[in-house]
N, C-alpha and C positions, 0 to 999 in steps of 0.2 A: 283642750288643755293637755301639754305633756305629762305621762306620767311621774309620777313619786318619785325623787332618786333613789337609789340604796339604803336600804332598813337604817334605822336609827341605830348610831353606838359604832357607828365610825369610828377611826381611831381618829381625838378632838387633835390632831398635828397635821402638819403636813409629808411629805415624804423627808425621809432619814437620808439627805443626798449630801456626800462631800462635794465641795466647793469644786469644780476643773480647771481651773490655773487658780494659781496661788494669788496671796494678797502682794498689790505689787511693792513692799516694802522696800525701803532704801534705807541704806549703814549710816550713811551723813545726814545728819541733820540741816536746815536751811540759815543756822543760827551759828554762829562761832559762841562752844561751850565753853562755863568759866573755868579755870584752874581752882584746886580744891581750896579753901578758905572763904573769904566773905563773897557772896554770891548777890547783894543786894543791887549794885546796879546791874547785873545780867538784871533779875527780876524787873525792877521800874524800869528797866526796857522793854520786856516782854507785856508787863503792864501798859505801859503805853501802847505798842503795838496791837495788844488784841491777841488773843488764840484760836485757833490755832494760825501757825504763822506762815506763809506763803511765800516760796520763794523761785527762782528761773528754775526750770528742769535740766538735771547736770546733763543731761544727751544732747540741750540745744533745741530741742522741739518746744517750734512759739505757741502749741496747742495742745502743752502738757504743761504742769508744776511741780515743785516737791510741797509737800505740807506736812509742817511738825506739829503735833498734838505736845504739848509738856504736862507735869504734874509738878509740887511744889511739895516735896516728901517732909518725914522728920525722922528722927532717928531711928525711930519705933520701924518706917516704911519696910515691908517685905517685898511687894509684889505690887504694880499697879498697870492695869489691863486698861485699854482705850477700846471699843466698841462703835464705830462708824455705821452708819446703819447699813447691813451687809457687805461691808470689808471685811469680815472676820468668818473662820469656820467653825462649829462648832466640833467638830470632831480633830482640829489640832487649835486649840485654846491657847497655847503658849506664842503662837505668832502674834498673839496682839500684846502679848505684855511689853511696859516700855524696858529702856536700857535704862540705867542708872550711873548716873557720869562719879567715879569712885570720889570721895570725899567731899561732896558737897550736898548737897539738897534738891538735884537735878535730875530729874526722870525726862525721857524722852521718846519718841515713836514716828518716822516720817515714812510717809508716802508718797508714790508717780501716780500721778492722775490726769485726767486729759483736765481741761482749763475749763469742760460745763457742768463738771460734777461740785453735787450738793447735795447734802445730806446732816440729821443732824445724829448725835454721838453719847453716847454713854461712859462713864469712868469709875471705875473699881478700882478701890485702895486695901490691901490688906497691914494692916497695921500692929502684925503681929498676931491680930487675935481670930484671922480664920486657920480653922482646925484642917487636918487631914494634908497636909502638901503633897501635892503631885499624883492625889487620889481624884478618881471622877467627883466623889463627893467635895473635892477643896473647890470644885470649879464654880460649881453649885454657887458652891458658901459665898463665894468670891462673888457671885451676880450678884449678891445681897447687900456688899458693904457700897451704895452707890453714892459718887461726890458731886457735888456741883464743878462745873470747872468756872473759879475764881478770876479767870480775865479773857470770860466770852459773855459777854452783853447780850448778845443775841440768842433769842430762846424760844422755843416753840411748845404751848399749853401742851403738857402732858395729858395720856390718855385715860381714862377714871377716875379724873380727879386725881390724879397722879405729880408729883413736881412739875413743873419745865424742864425742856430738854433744849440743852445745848446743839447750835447749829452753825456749819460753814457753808461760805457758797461759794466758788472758783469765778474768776471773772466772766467770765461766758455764760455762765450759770441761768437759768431763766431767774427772774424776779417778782415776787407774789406780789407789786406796786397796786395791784386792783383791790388787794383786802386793804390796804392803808385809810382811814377815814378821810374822806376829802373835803375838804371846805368849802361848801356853794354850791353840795350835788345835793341834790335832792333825794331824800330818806325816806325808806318805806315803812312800814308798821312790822313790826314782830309780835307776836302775840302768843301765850304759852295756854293750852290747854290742858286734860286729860280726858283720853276716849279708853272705851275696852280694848282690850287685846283682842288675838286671836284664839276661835274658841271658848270661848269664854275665859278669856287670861283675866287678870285685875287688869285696874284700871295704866293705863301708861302714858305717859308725858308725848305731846306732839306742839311743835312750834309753827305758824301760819306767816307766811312773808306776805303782806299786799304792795305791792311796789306803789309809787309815789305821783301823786296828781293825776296822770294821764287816766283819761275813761278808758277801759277794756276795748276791745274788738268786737264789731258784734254778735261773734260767736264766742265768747269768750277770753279768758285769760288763757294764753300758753301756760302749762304747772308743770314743774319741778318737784318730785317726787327725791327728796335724798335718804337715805339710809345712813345711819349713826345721826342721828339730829342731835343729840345730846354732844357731839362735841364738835359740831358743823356751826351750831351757832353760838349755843352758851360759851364757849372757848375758842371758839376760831373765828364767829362774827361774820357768819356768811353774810349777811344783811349788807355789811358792806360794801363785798363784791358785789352783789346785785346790784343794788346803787349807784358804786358806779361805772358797769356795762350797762345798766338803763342811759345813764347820763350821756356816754358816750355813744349810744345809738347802736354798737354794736351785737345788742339783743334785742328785742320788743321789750315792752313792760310784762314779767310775768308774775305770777305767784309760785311761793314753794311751800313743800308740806314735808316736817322735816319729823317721821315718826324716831326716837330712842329705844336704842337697842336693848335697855335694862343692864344686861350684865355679860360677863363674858361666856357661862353656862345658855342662858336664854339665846344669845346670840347663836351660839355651837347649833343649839337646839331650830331655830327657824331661819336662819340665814344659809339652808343648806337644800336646797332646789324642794324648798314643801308646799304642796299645792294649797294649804289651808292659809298660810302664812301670804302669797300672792293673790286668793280671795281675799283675806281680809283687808289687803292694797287697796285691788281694785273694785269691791264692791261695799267697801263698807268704809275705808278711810277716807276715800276721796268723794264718797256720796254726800258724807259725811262733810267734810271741808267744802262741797259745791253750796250748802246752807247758810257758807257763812263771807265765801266769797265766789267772783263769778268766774267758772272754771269753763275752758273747753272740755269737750266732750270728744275734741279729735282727736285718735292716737298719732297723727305724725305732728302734733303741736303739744303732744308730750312726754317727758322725758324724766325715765327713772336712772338713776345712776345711785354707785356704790364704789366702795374700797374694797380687797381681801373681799372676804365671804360678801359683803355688801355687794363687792362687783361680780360674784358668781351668781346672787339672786336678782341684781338687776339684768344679767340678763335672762334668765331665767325666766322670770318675769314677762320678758319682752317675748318671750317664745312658748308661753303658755299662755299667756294674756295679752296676744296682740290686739285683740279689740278696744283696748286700754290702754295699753304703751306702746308706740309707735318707733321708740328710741330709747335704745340701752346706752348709756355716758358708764365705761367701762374703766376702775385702774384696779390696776394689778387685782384682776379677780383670780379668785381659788379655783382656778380649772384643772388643778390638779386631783380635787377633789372626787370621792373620796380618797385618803390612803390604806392602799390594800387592794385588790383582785380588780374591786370594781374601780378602779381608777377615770377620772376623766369621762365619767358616765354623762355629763352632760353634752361634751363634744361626739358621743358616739349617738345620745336620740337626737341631738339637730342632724347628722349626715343620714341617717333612716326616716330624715320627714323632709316633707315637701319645702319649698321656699316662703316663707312668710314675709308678708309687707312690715319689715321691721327693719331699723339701720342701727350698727354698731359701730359705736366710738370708742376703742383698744386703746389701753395703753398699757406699758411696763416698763419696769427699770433694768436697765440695763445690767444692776448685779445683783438683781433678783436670779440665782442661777438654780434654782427649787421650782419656783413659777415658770421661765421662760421657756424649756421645752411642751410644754400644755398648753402653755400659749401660744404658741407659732403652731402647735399644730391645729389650734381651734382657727385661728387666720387662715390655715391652708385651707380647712373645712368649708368655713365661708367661702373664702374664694371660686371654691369647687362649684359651693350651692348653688352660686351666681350673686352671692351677697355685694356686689359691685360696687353698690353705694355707702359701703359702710368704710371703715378708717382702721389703720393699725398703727403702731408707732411706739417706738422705745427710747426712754430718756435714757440719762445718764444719771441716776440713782437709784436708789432700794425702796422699800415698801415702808414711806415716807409720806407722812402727810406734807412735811416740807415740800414733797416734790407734788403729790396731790394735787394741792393748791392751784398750783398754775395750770395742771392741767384740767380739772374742775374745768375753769374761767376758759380756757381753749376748747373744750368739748362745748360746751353750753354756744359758744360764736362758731363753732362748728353745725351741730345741728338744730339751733335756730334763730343764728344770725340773720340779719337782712340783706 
């Protein structure tokens, strides 16, 4: 087993990096704005239409768009910031606040984007009452006052129990059509426990997938091993992905074992390359889960995957416990980790060890620009290793469950499609 990463009390961020090209904003909106007075039917237009609004890219590129975020102010409006998931830097904050079209009720904000980006978006209204302007602290203040945007339908369960979060997708866009409940697929069992932690943690919530009808293999079920279970299924309804890639034969039948992260402290603390934390995986959760469904026992018929820090410990995982996990399903893992000296201490014990029978499924967003230098250079590593059979690949979004999703569902018919 690899050793320990870097002593505990890492600094809990990632690196402090300015964005390298700017947010690609545009002056014009995609919308003829109203003249200052009554602004109602602009509105029950934009109502109808949906937000944020899409329109041809002024350059003439048929695999670009402009897209306007709006806001619907009132007198009180000072400031209202739009937040894409990583279209914005946080070290110049002011490029995302919108314009305000003088005498009416109209705030505004458009973007150039290529025609597959998706991502979903946050919006800050200051209404007068955050303090400090034009200090670091107003910026703060400002992340605090957060709105729903009143004509996007489309919403993606926030994180901790957190609101929904508003979401666009560009025509190109992948689409998450495999989590939709389908009618006439056949439905597996979800089932919610509590097992110990690690070390003797209290007890912690785990969810068990048995997929539907089909007898198992006679060596077992293929299993699915996910990290963050608490919002893979209670809120995002993994059950139904499986379902229907069962359905559609594009995977075997498997099981998944979906342990919860607890919190975002607990997370910092074991989702960070810890060897007690990958025992407790693989010798105590899934020995565990073998009692109560029928699991393989092959590491190349299973498969631990993760998000951020999820995706840093599955592979981790995979490379301390290859006897266990044969396949790390990778998105946007923290390979930058940790921040500070020892940077990226994961990518440097894989290039000091030998080759292990283990295959990695990469992926990142394209404006993840914090994650993507660590990441290309953990691909080059691999490549180097002779990791040959593993996969890299970058979307076009940020550190999105929205984008997640689909790739979730493409790793999993990746490494154990039929």
């Amino acid at each position: 087993m690899f050793a320990s990463g870097p002593p505990e009390g890492a600094p809990h961020h990632p690196p402090r990096l300015a964005r390298p090209r700017p947010v690609p904003r545009l002056a014009e909106p995609v919308c003829a704005l109203p003249a200052p007075g009554n602004t109602e039917d602009f509105w029950a237009e934009v109502r109808r239409r949906g937000t944020p609004l899409v329109g041809p890219d002024p350059r003439g590129r048929a695999d670009h768009r402009a897209v306007t975020f709006l806001w619907r102010g009132t007198p009180a409006t000072r400031a209202v910031e739009v937040l894409p998931n990583k279209l914005g830097d946080p070290r110049a904050p002011e490029g995302n606040l919108m314009e305000h079209v003088p005498g009416t009720d109209v705030w505004h904000w458009t973007l150039r984007l290529r025609h597959d980006w998706r991502g979903t978006y946050e919006i800050h209204v200051d209404e007068g009452d955050v303090p400090g302007a034009g200090s670091p602290a107003y910026w703060r203040a400002l992340r605090t006052r957060r709105r729903t945007d009143p004509f996007n339908c489309r919403t993606l369960p926030g994180r901790w129990d957190g609101e929904p979060v508003p979401y666009a997708e560009l025509p190109a866009a992948p689409r998450a059509v495999d989590f939709a409940l389908r009618p006439g697929a056949a439905r597996g069992t979800v089932t919610e426990h509590r097992v110990p932690g690690p070390q003797g943690a209290g007890d912690r919530r785990v969810w068990l997938y048995e997929p539907p009808g089909a007898p198992p293999e006679p060596d077992g079920l293929p299993v699915l091993v996910l990290l963050d279970g608490e919002h893979w299924q209670p809120r995002l309804g993994l059950s139904r992905l499986l379902d229907n890639l069962i359905a559609d034969g594009r995977i075997p039948p498997l099981a998944a074992v979906l342990p919860e992260a607890v919190d975002e402290a607990t997370r910092w603390s074991e989702l960070s390359c810890r060897p007690a934390y990958v025992a407790h995986l693989a010798d105590e959760l899934l020995p565990w889960a073998a009692t109560r469904l029928p699991l393989t026992g092959d590491p190349a018929r299973t498969v631990i995957a993760g998000q951020s820090l999820g995706g840093l410990t599955a592979a981790y995982a995979a490379v301390s416990a290859p006897h266990r996990f044969g396949n790390a399903l990778v998105q946007s893992g923290s390979f930058w980790w940790p921040a500070g000296p020892d940077a990226e201490w994961l990518t440097r014990a894989l290039a000091a060890a030998p080759r292990l029978p283990v295959r990695f499924r990469l992926s990142f967003g394209e404006q993840e620009w914090v994650a993507l230098p660590a990441a290309r250079r953990l691909r080059d590593t691999l490549a180097e290793l002779g990791y040959h059979d593993s996969s890299y690949r970058e979307f076009n979004g940020g550190h999105d469950y929205l984008c997640w999703r689909t790739e979730l569902a493409d790793g999993l018919v990746e490494l154990l499609g039929r």
